[in-house]
C-alpha positions as CSV (number, residue, x, y, z in Angstrom):
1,X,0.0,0.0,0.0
2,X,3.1,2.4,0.8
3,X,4.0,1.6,-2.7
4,X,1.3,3.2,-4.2
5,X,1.1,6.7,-1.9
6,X,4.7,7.0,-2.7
7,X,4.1,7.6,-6.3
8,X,1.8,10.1,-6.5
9,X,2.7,13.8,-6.6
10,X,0.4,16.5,-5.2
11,X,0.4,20.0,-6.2
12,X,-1.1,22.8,-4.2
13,X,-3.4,24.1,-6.6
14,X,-7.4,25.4,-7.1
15,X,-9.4,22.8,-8.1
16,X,-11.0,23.4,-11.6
17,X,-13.4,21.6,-14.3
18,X,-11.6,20.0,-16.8
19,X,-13.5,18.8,-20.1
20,X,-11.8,16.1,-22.4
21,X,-13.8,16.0,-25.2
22,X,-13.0,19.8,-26.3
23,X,-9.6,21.2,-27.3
24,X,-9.2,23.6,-25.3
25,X,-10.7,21.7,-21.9
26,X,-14.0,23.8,-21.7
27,X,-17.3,22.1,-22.1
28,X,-19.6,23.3,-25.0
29,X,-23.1,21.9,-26.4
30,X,-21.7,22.4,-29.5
31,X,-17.9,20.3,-29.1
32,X,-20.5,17.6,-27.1
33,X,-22.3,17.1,-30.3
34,X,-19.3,16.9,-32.4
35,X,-18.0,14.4,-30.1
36,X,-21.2,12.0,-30.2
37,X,-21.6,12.6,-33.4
38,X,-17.9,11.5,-34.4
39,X,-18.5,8.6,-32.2
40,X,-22.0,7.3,-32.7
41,X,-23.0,8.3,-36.0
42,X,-22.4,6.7,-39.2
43,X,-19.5,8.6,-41.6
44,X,-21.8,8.1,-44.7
45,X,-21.3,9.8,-48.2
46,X,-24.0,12.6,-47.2
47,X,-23.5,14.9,-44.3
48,X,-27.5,15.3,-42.6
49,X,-28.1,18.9,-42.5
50,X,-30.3,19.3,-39.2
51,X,-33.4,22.6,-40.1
52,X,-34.4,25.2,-37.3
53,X,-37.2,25.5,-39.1
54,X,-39.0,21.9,-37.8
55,X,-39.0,20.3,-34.7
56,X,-36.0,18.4,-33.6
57,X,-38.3,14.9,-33.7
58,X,-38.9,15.5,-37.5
59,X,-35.0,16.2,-38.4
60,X,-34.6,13.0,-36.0
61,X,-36.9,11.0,-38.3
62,X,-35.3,11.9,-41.2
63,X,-32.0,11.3,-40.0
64,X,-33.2,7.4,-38.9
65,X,-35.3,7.1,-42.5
66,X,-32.0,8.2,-44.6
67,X,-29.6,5.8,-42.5
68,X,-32.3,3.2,-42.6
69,X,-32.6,3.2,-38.5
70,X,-36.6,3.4,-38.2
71,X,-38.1,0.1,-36.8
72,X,-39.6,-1.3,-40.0
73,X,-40.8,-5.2,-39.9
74,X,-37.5,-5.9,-42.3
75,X,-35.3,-4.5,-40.0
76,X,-37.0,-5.8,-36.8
77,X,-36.7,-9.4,-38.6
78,X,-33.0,-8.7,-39.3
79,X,-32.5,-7.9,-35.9
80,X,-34.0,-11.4,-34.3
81,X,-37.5,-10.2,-34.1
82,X,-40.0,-13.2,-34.6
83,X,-42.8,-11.3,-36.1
84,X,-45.7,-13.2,-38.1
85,X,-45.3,-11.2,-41.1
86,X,-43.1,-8.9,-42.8
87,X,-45.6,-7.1,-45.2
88,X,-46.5,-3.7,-44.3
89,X,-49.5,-3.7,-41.7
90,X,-51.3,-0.9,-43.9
91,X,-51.9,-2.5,-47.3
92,X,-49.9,-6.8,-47.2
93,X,-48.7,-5.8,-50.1
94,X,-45.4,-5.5,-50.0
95,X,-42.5,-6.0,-47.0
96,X,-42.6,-2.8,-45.4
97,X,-39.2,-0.9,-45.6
98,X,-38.7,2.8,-45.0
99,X,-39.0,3.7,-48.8
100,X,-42.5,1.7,-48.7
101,X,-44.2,3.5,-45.5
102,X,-43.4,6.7,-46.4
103,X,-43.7,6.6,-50.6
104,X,-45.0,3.2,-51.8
105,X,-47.4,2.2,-50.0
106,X,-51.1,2.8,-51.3
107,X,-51.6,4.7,-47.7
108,X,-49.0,6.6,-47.6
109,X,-49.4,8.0,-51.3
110,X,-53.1,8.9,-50.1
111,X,-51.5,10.9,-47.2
112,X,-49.3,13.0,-49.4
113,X,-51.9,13.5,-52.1
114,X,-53.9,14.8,-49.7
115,X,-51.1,17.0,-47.9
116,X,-50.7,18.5,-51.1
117,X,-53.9,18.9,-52.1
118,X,-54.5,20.9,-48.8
119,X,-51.3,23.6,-49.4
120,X,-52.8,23.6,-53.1
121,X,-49.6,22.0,-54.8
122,X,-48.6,19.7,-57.5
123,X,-47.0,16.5,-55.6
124,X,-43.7,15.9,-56.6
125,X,-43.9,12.2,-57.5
């Protein structure tokens, strides 16, 4: 146990808050992003720009649709899910991935037709 005290050096000193993940040792929200972000997101070929102008759960759900994240019955199966079908729930018509709830699926493409028809546009697709 004497071993131990005998190597360690104290310094008379004020104690102070020391941050690691920044550069320069003080915290930010911003370098706390950065640093989840390097660690936890995927480097992909597209950087996700996040908008101010829509709530933080809607840039969220586009992040996990473009990355493929949201739980869809294909990726639930993948994952070790038993589940008695993969076909989307809305229309078993097709397995339900993220391109098919949100564009392909018969519901889905009555829910934008009608989105559009109510800010009196043209749909896009």
């Amino acid at each position: 146990m004497e071993s131990l005290i005998h190597h360690i050096n104290l310094v008379i000193s004020e104690d102070k808050w020391s941050w690691d993940l920044g550069p320069d040792g003080v915290f930010s929200v911003a370098g706390t992003r950065r640093a989840l972000d390097d660690h936890f997101l995927d480097d992909g070929d597209r950087p996700m720009r996040w908008s101010r102008l829509v709530p933080i759960k809607v840039n969220i759900l586009t992040w996990r649709a473009c990355v493929d994240r949201l739980p869809t019955r294909v990726n639930l199966v993948s994952k070790g899910i038993d589940l008695p079908s993969s076909l989307c729930p809305m229309c078993n018509n097709q397995v339900e991935v993220v391109s098919h709830v949100f564009i392909h699926c018969d519901v889905a493409r009555h829910v934008w037709e009608n989105t559009f028809r109510w800010i009196d546009m043209a749909p896009p697709m």
